[in-house]
N, C-alpha and C positions, 0 to 999 in steps of 0.2 A: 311749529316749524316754519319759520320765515324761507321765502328763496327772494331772490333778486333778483328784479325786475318781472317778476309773476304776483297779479293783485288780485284780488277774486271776490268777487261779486255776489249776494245769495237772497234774493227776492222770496218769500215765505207768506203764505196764506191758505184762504180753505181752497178748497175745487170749487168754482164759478165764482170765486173771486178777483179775475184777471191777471192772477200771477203771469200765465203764462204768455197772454201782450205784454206786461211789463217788460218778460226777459227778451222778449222776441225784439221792442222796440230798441232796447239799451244794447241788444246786437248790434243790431243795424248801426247805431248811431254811432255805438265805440267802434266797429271798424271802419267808419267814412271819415273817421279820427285820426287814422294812420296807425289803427292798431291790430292784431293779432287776437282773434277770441276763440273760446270752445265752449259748447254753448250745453249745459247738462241736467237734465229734467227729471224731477222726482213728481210722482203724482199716485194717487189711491184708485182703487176701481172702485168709485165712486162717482156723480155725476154734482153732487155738491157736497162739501164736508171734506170732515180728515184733515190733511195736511198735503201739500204740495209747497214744490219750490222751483226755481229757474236760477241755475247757477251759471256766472260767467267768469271763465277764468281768462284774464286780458294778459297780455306779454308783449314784447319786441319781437320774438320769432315766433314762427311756426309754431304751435301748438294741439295736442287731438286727443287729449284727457283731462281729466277731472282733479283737483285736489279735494282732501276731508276736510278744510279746513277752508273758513273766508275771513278774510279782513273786514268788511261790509255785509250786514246781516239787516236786512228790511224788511218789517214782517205787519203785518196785516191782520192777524188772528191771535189770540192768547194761545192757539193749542200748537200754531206752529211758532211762534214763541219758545215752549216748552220745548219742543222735537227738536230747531236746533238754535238753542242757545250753545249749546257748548260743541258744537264746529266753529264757534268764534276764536278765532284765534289771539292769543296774549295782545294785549297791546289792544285788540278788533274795536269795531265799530256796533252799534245796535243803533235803528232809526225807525222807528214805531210810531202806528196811530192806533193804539191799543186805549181806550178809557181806562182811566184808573188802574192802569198795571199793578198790578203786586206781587213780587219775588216772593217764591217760598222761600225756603233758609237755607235750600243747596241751591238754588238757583243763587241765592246772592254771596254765598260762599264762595262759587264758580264766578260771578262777577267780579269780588274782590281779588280774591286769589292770580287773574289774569290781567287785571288791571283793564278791564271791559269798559267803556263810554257808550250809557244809555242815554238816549234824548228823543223826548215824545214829542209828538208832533200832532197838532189836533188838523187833519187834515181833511176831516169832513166840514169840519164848524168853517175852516177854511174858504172849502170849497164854496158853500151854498152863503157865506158872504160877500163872497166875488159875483157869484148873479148864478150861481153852475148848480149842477146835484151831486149828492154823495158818490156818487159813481164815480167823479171825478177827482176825488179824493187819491187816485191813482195818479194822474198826472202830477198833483204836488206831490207824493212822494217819490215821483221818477226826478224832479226838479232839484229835489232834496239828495237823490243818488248823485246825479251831476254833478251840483254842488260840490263835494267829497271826493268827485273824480278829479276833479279842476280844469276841467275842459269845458271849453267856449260853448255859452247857452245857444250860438246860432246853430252849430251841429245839431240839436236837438229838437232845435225850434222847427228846422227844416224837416225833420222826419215825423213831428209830427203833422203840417201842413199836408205831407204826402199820404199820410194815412186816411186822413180825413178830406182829403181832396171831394170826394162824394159826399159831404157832410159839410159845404162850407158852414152853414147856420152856428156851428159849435168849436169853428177852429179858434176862434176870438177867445173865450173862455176858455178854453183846454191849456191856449196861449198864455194867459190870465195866472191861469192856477197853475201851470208851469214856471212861473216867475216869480210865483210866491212861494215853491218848494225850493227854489233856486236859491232866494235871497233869505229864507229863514234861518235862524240864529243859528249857527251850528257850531258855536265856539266850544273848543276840549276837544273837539273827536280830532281822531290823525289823519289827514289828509290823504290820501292816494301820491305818489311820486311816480308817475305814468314815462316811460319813456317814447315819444311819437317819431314816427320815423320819418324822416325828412328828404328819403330818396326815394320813394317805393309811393304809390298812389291805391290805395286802399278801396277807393270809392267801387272802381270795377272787379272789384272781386268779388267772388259768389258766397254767399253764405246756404248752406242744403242742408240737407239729413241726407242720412245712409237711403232712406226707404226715397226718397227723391233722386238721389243717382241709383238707383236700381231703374226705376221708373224710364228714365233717361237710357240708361244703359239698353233695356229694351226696347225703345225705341229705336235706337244705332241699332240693334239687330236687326231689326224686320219683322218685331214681331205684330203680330197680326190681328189674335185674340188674345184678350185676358180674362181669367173668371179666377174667381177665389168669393171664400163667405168668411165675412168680417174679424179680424180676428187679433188682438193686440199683441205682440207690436207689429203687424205686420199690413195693418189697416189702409195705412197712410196712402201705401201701394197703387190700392184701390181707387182711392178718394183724389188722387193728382191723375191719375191715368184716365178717371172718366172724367176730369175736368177738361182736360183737353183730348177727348176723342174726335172732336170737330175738326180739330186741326190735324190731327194724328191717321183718323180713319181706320182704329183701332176698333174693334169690338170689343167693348169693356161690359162685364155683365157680372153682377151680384146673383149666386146659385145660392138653395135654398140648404145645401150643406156640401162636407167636404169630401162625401163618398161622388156626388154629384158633381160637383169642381174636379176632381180627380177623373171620373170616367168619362167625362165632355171634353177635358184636356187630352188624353189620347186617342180621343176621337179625331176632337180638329186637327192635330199632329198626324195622324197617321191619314189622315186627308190633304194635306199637305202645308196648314196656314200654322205659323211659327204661335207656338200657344203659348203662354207664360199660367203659370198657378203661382199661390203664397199661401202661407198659411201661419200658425205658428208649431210646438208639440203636439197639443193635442187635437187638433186637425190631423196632422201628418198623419196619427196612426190610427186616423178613418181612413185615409187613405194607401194604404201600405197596399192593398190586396190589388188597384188598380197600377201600383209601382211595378206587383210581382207580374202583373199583366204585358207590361210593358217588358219585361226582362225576357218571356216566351214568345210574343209577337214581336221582337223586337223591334218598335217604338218608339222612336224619340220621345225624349217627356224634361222637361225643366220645372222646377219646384224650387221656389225660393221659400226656405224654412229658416221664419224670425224665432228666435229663442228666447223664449224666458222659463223662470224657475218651475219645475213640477216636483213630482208627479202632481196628478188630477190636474184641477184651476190654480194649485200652487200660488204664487205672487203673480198675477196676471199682468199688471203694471211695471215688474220690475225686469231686473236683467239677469241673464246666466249663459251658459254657455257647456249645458249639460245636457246636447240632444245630438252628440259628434256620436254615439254607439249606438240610435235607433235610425241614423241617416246611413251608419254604413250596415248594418245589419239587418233593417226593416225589411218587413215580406219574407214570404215562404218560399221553400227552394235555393237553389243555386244559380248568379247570374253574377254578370259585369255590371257595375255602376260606377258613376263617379261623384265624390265628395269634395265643393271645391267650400274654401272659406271667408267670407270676405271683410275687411279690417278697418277701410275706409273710403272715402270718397272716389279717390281714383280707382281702388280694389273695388267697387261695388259697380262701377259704370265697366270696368273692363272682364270682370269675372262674368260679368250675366251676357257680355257677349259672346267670351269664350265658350260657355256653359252650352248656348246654341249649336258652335261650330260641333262642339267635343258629343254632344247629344246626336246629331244626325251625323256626323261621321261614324259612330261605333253602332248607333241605334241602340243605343242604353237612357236608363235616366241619370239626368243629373239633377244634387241633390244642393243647393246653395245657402250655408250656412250664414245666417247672422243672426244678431243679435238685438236686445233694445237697446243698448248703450250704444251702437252702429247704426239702429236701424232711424231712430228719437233724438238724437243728439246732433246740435248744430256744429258744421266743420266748416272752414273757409278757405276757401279757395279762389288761387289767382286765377285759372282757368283748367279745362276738362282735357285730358286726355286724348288722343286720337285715336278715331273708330277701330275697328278690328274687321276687316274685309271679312263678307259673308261665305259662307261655304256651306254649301247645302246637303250636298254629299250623293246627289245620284245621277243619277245615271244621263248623258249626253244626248242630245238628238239623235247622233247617229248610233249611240248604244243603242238606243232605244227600240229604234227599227231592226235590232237582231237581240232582242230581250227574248225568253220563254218564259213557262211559268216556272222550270225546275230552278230558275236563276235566283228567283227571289231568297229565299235561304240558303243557297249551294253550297257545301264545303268547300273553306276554303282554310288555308293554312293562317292568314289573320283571326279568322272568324268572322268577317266581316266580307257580307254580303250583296249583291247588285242589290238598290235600292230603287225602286219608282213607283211615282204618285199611284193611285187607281185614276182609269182611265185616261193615262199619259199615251198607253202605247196600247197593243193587244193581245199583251203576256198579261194573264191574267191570276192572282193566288186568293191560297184563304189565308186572314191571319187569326189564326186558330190556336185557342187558349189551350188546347190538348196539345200533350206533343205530336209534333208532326214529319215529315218529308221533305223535301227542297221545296217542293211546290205547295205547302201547309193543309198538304193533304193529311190526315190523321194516320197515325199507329202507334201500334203497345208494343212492337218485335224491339226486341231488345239491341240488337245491333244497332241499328238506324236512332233508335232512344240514345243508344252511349253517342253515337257520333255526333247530334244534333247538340249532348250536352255539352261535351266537351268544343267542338264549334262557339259556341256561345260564350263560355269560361275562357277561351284562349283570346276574348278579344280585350283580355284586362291584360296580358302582355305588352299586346301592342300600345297598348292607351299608356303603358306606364313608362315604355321605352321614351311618349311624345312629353309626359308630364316634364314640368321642370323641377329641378331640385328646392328644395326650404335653401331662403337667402340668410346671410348671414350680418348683423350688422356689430361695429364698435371696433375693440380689440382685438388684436392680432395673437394680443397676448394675456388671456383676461382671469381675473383672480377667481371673479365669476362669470359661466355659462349656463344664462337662461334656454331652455325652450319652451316655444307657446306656440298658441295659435290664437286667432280673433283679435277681439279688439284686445288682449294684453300686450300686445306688440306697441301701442299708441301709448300705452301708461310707460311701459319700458323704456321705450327711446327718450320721453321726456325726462323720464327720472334720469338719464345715463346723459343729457343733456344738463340739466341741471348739477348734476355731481361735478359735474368739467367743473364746475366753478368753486365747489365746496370739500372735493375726496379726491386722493390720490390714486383710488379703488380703482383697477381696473374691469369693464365689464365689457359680454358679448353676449350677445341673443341668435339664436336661430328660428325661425318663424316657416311655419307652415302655411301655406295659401292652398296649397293643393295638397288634401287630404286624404284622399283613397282615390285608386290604391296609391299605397304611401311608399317615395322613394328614399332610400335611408343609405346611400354610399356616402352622401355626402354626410348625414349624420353620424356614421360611423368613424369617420377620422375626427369629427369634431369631441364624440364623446371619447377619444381616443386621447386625447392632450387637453381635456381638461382635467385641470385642478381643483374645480367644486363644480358638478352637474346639478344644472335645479329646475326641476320642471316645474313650471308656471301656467296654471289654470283657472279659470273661472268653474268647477265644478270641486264635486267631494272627491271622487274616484279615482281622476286623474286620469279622463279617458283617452286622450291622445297618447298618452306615456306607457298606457296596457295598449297600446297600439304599437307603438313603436317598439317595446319589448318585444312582445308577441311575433314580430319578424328578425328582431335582430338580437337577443337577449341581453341586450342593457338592460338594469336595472336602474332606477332611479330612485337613489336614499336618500336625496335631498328634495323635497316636497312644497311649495309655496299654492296653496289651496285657496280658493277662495269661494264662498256659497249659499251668502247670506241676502242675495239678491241686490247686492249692488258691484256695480266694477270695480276694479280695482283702479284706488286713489296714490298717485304720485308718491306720496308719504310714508305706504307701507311698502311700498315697494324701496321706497330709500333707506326705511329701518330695518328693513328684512338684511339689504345690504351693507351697513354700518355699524348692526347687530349682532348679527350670526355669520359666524366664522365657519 
């Protein structure tokens, strides 16, 4: 499936074979190009071996997903070779420094059949004739990517200078074998038809991951501590925030698990220094009992929960988006929380601030859903969004000086209670895992029990009156209406972007950001005047859509599922829509 003006890019080798500089460098370089990338990473949990890829899908606009298919397939290994020879698309390209390659008989059936252009490239023997080492058998085949793009070797040339700035001893060579991945023969293959934009300056724009504007986005908060223990996809978090705690003044700390990240996080919070945790599944549900902690103390607590596929270690490296029923449901008992979702670069820097404000306003946890495909995947961006003014939520100087201790939990018709630090004033409480009294003095008398639960409960009214509605984007008037949540909202837009140019199909999406509790007026008129409902997931279950049942009883008979550990690509979502009536 051709589109126009979208070309796509797919770098293939083992694990510690530098795929992943390759992609990172051919980012850089194609957007200082005047172009539009999305940058999408396949890798094993592995530390060498398997198969890994770095794919870039280049365009004229905006872009924030992935296609199945590339035009340009470079690969480094025979085994990823094999893995993805056939996302080649008709027509595609293959660029290899494989020895003595040899096609099985459906690999070369599949070569025929598409009319596939392989050309081997000896790129090591290359290298180490130019004066270099094998190592560098990478730079001629990034020379060799160029080439096909048809873009100016100084763009290229420049970024790798910048890389290696620390390294002059090696720029000469890298240089060397750059020029001769450049100039090597590459007659028969199809060339890239790029279109660069000629009004728009490329160079200052950001290229991030999701887990990099989170990082940021906490920052703009205030926040103060971070801990969490290592955990894919949710790692990254960690590993930028204690790069710069120098500058930051952050307390960044590796705990020795997640039961201990979780009850040091409500520690520092209920002390009063803005805490962040991360984790991915199965962390989280070490951590559920210190959630449920937080729901009776009423605690602030923020949890940014990266998702990938389970149950158990399930695909520890992949993506999914099947952990929206343990984020609203986790822990024992009854409380208020809230589930926010986040989709991309600006959703990731503005949600983990909201996250803050919405956590010590109500004294609930909030629970911040992403993804690998959000959290691992490069997005570009012209610039960041504007902070979200902090809001602490307690109590005034001059509250303060006429605080008691009954104040801290008091009934109240929100449910939401005078809040302040310990040791601010000299109203002083317990915060007591039992249930308790205004002042967290303990009882088991049943009256004081219902009123303190139902207090608590009534402060998911109020949170839901402030939520905002799922927005809606496209058609006014559309053949199809998706809904989703996550990053499906990024493959959506693009597919219903790219259709403008190829279907007369009309389509509309509704998208969830704010997930529990979930407001559903606005989906109610929507599912009201459509004429094909389709809910759109990254899990089996289809757990957003037994959500939104569940309070509003739509059903949902039209089902687009996806669960096999990767996002969803451009393509299926276009056949789904050109398909199925």
């Amino acid at each position: 499936m051709y589109f126009k003006n979208r070309y796509v890019v797919k770098a293939a080798g083992e694990s510690g074979q530098g795929v992943n500089s390759i992609g990172e460098i051919l980012a850089k370089a194609i957007k200082n190009n005047g172009l539009y990338i999305f940058g999408y990473r396949e890798y094993p949990s592995l530390i060498k071996g398997g198969y890994a890829s770095y794919q870039i899908d280049i365009a004229d606009q905006e872009i924030k997903s992935s296609s199945k298919e590339c035009d340009l397939l470079m690969c480094l290994s025979r085994v990823s070779f094999q893995m993805y020879l056939e996302t080649v698309r008709e027509n595609g390209s293959v660029i290899h420094s494989i020895y003595k390659l040899t096609l099985s008989p459906e690999e070369q059936a599949y070569v025929e059949k598409n009319k596939i252009h392989i050309i081997y490239i000896p790129a090591q023997d290359l290298a180490i004739e130019l004066g270099g080492k094998r190592i560098m058998s990478n730079t001629i085949m990034l020379g060799a990517i160029w080439q096909v793009l048809g873009l100016e070797i100084i763009g290229l040339e420049a970024k790798i200078k910048e890389i290696f700035a620390k390294k002059p001893d090696v720029i000469d060579i890298n240089l060397k074998c750059l020029q001769a991945g450049y100039k090597y023969d590459l007659s028969g293959l199809t060339r890239a038809v790029l279109k660069i934009s000629e009004h728009k300056n490329f160079k200052d724009d950001l290229l991030m991951t999701g887990n990099h504007s989170i990082s940021l986005g906490a920052i703009a908060a205030g926040v103060r501590v971070f801990y969490a223990y290592p955990m894919t996809p949710s790692s990254s978090i960690l590993s930028y925030l204690a790069s710069v705690y120098h500058e930051t003044g952050m307390l960044v700390k590796q705990i020795e698990d997640e039961i201990s990240v979780a009850n040091m996080g409500v520690g520092s919070m209920f002390m009063g220094a803005r805490t962040l945790i991360a984790t991915s599944g199965g962390g989280f549900d070490l951590m559920t009992e210190a959630v449920s902690l937080t729901g009776i103390t009423e605690t602030p607590l923020v949890c940014i929960l990266a998702q990938r596929p389970g149950p158990g270690t399930g695909l520890p490296t992949w993506t999914s988006a099947s952990d929206l029923n343990i984020a609203v449901y986790s822990g024992h008992g009854e409380y208020t929380r809230c589930v926010v979702a986040a989709h991309d670069i600006e959703s990731c820097y503005l949600v983990t601030q909201h996250a803050f404000n919405i956590a010590e306003k109500y004294q609930i946890p909030v629970i911040v859903l992403t993804e690998k495909q959000i959290a691992e995947s490069i997005f570009q961006v012209d610039h960041m969004p504007k902070d979200i003014p902090i809001e602490r939520g307690l109590l005034s100087d001059e509250e303060l000086e006429k605080a008691v201790s009954a104040d801290r939990f008091k009934i109240t018709e929100s449910g939401i209670s005078p809040r302040w630090l310990p040791g601010s004033c000299d109203a002083t409480f317990d915060a007591n895992s039992d249930e308790h009294l205004s002042d967290g003095s303990l009882t088991e008398d049943a009256i004081p029990a219902r009123q303190m639960y139902e207090k608590r409960i009534r402060k998911e009214e109020s949170l839901l009156k402030e939520l905002p509605e799922p927005e809606i984007y496209g058609s006014d008037n559309p053949d199809i209406s998706f809904v989703g949540w996550g990053s499906v909202k990024n493959s959506v837009i693009d597919a219903m972007n790219i259709l403008a140019d190829y279907s007369d199909k009309k389509i509309a999406y509704m998208h969830y950001e704010y997930v529990y509790p979930i407001r559903t007026e606005k989906f109610i008129k929507y599912a009201k005047t459509a004429k094909k409902l389709v809910l759109i997931e990254n899990n089996a279950l289809g757990q957003l859509g037994s959500l939104i049942s569940s309070k509003t009883g739509v059903l949902f008979k039209n089902r687009l599922l996806k669960y096999d550990g990767r996002p969803f690509f451009i393509e299926e979502i276009i056949s789904y829509i050109q398909d199925k009536e």
